[in-house]
C-alpha positions in Angstrom: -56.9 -15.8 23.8 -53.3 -17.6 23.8 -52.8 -15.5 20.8 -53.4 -11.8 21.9 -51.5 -12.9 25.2 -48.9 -13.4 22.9 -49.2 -10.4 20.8 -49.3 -8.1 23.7 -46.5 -9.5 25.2 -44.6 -9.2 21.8 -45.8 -5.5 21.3 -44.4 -4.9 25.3 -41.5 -6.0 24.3 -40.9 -4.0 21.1 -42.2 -0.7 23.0 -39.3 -1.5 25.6 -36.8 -2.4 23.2 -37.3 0.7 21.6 -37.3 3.0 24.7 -34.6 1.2 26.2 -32.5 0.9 22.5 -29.6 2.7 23.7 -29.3 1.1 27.4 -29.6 -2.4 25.6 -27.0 -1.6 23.1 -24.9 -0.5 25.7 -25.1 -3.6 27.4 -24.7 -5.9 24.8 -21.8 -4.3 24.2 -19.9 -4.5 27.7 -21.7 -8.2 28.0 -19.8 -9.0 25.1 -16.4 -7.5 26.1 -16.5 -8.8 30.0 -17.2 -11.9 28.5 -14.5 -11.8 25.5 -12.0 -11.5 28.9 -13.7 -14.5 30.7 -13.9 -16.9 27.5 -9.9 -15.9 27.1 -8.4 -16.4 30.5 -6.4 -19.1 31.6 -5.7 -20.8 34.9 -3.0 -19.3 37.0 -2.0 -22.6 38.4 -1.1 -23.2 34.1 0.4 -19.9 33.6 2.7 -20.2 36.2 4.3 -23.4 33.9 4.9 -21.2 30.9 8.1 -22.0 30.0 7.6 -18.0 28.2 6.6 -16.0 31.2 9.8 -14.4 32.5 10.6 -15.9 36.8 10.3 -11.7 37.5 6.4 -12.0 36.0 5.6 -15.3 37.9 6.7 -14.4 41.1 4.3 -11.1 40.8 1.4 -13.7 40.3 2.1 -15.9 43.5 2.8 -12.2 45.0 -1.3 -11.6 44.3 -2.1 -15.2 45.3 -0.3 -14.7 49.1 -2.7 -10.6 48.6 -5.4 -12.7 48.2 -5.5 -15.3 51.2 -4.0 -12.1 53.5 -6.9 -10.1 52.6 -9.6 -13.2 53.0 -7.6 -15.0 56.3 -6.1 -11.3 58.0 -8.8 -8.5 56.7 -12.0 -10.8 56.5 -12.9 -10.1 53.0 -14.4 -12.3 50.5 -12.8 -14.0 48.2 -15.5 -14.9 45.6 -13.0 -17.4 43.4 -11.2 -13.8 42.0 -7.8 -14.0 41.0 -7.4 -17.5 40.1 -7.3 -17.0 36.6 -4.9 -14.7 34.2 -6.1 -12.6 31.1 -3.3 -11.7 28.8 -4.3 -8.0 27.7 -1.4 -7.9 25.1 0.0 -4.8 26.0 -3.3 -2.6 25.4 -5.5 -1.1 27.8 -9.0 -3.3 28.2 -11.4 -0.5 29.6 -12.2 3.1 29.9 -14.3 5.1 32.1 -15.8 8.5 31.5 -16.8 10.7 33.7 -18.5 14.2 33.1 -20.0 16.7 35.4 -21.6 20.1 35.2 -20.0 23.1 34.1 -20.8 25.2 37.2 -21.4 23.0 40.0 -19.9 20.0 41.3 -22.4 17.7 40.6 -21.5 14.4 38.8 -23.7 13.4 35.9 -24.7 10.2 36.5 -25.6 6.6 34.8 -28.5 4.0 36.3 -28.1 0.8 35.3 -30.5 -2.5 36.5 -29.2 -4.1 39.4 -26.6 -2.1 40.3 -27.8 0.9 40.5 -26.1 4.8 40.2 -22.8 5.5 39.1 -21.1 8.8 38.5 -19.3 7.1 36.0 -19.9 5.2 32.5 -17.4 1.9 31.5 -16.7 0.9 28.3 -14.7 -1.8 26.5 -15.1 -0.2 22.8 -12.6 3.3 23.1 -14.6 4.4 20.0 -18.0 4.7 21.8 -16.3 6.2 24.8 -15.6 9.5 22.5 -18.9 9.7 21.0 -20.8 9.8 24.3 -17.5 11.8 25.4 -18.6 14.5 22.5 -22.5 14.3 22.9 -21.7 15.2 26.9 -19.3 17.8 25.7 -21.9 19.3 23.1 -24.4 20.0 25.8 -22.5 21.9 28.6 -20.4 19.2 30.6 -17.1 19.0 31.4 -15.6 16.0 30.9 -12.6 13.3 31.2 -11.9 9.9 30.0 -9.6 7.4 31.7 -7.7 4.2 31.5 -9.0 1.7 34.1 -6.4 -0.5 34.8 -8.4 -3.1 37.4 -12.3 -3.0 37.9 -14.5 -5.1 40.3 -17.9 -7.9 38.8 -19.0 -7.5 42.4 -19.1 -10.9 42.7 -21.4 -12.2 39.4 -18.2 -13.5 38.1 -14.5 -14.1 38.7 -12.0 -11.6 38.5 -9.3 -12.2 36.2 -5.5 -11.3 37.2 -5.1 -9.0 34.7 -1.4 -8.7 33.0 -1.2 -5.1 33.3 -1.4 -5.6 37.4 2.1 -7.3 36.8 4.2 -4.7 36.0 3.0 -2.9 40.0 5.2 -2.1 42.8 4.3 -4.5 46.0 2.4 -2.0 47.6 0.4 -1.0 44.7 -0.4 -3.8 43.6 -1.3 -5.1 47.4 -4.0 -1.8 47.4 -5.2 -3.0 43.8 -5.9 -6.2 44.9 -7.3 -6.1 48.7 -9.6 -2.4 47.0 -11.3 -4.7 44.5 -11.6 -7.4 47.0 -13.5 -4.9 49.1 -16.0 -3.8 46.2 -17.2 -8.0 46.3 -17.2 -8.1 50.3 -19.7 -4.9 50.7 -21.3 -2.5 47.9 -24.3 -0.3 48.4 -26.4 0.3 46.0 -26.9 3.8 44.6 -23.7 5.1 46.9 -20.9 5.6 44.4 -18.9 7.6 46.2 -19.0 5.7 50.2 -18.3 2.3 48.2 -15.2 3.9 46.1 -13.7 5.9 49.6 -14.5 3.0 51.6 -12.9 0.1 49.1 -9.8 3.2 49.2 -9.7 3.4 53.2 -9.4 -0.6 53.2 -6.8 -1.1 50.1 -4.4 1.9 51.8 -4.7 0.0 55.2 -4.7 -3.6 53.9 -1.3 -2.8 51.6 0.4 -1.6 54.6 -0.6 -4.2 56.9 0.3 -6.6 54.2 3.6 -5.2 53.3 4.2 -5.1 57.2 3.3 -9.0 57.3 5.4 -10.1 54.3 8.2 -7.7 54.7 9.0 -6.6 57.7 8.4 -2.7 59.3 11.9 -1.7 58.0 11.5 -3.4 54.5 12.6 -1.0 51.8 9.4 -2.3 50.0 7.0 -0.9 52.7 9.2 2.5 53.3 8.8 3.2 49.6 5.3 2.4 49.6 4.2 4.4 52.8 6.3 7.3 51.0 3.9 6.8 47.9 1.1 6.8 50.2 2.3 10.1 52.1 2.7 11.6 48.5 -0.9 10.3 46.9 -2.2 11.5 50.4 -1.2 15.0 49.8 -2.0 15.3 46.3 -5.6 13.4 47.4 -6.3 15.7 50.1 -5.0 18.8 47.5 -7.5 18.1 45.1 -10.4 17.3 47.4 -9.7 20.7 49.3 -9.3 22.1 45.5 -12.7 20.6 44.7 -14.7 21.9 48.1 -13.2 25.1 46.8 -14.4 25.3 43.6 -17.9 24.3 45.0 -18.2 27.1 46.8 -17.2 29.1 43.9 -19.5 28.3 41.7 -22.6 28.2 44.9 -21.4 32.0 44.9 -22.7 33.0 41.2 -25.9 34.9 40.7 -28.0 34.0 38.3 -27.0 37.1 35.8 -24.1 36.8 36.1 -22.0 36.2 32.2 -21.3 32.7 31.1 -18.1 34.3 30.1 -17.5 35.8 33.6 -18.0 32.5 35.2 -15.6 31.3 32.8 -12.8 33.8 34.1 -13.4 33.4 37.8 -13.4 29.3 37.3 -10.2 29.3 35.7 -8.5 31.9 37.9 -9.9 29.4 40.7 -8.2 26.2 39.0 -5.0 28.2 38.3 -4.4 29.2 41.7 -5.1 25.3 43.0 -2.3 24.5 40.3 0.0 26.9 41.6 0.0 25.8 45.0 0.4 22.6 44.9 3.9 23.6 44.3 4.1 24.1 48.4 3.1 20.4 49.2 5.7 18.0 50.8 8.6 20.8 50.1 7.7 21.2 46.4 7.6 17.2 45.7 4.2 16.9 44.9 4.2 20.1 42.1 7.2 18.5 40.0 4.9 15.5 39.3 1.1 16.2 39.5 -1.1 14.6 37.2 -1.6 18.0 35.1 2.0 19.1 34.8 2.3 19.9 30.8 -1.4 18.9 30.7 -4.1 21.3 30.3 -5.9 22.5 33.1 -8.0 20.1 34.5 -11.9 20.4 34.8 -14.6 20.0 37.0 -14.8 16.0 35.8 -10.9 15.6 37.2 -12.1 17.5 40.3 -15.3 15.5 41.1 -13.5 11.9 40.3 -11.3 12.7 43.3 -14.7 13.7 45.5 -15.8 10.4 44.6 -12.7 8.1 45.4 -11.0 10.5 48.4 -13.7 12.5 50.1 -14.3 10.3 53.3 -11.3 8.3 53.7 -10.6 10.7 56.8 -13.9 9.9 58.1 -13.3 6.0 57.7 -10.2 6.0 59.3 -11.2 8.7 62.3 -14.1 5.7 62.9 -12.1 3.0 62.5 -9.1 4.2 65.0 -11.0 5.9 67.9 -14.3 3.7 68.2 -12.9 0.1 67.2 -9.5 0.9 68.4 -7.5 -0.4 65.2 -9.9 -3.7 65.1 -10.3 -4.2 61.7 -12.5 -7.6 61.9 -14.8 -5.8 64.0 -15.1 -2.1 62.0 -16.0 -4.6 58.7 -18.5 -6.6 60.6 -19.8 -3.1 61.5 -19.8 -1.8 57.8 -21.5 -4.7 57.1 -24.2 -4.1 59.1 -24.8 -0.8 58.7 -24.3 -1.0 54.5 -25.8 -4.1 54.0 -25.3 -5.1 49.7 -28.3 -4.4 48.8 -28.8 -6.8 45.5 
């Protein structure tokens, strides 16, 4: 009886390692490259006695130690044991998302993974693999884009390195970096991509400046030229959401016979003209820098990972200034109640 237990089990198994080949594959491989990072840190109490590491370099890591204790003393926000030790990524990026959505409508393709849930987006530590899923999305209809991830959050299941990329950060940015990861291990919901990414924005934006504010001083020439980053990722933000809403509407307005190839035109004529007028933003600031000057055009993929990390900050903020009056304690304690983690 033992026996055919054991055999059914077994034959289970197989059927669901067979189904589930590519998903396990997949997460062998990202178990082994978190892990690689984990096995190779070092503690930052040690790192900061490296005769090697340059005074400019060490005084960025005690900068994201005093982040840290703001954001869990001032903000309220977990601290989970992150940030106490250092990864040296050797100069090379560590990660890369991809992200790919539909050709005609702005709706994410999207990845389910045990646990954790939905995400609109796919990580991966081996580039390589990256550009073959990359190709397979491309080869059935999607538009796609792959990006560097320079910081990324374990939720809490382990402890977040300091990478050595984050060095090399302004004070503000790297102030937003920190406390928007921090949020991700204080509250995530499950299956809600884009209210965790907006939310975990909403709280590294306001967390920097209060930061900055508290370290600095309201007339620091570190906090003026962060809050005039801010004002100029704000507009460019808001551009492309607006650009995005836009091109949803667009695409909501095609019949069904109408011509791949005239949905084509009228999508690019659409993408153009959101190009072109970003030249009017901030005086003609924002145009001489966006992200697809002497790029190609960007695509519905670019488009939708702004939805996912921009779309309700507006919202957040409108809640968090007229019903809890600029109390931050009180608006997380809120969140937290109303988003519970689910996992």
């Amino acid at each position: 009886m033992l026996k055919k237990v054991l055999l059914a089990v077994l034959f289970v198994l197989i059927v669901l390692g067979i189904f589930y080949r590519e998903l396990i594959s997949y997460g062998f491989i990202q178990a082994k490259g978190q892990l690689h990072i984990l096995f190779n840190t070092r503690p930052v109490a040690e790192v900061l006695k490296d005769p090697t590491l340059p005074d400019s370099l060490k005084q960025r890591l005690k900068l994201i130690g005093e982040i840290k204790q703001f954001a869990v003393d001032s903000l309220g926000l977990d601290s989970s044991g992150s940030y106490t030790e250092f990864y040296d990524q050797g100069g090379k990026p560590i990660l890369w998302v991809l992200t790919a959505c539909e050709k005609f409508k702005m709706a994410p393709k999207e990845w389910s993974f045990p646990i954790i849930g939905t995400f609109a987006y796919k990580g991966f530590f081996d580039t390589t693999r990256a550009h073959i899923e990359e190709k397979i999305l491309k080869d059935t209809g999607y538009d796609t884009q792959i990006n560097e991830v320079s910081a990324w959050s374990t939720l809490g299941f382990f402890k977040d390195p300091v990478l050595s990329s984050m060095l090399y950060r302004g004070e503000g940015s790297l102030a937003n970096l920190i406390i928007h990861e921090m949020t991700h291990g204080t509250l995530f919901v499950k299956d809600n991509l884009e209210l965790n990414e907006n939310l975990a924005s909403f709280v590294g934006d306001y967390g920097a400046v209060r930061f900055m504010n508290a370290k600095y001083g309201k007339n620091a020439p570190q906090l003026e030229r962060y809050e005039f980053r801010k004002q100029y990722n704000d507009a460019l933000s808001q551009h492309i959401v607006r650009g995005a809403n836009q091109l949803d509407s667009l695409y909501k307005s095609f019949i069904p016979t109408l011509p791949a190839s005239k949905k084509d035109s009228l999508k690019l004529a659409r993408v153009r003209q959101i190009v072109t007028n970003s030249d009017t933003l901030l005086g003609g600031l924002i145009g001489k820098k966006y992200p697809w000057r002497g790029k190609k055009l960007p695509n519905n993929a670019f488009f939708i990972g702004y939805l996912t990390y921009h779309s309700q900050q507006n919202q957040f903020n409108k809640e968090f200034t007229e019903k809890f009056k600029g109390n931050f304690r009180n608006y997380l304690s809120y969140l937290k109640t109303k988003y519970p983690t689910s996992f």
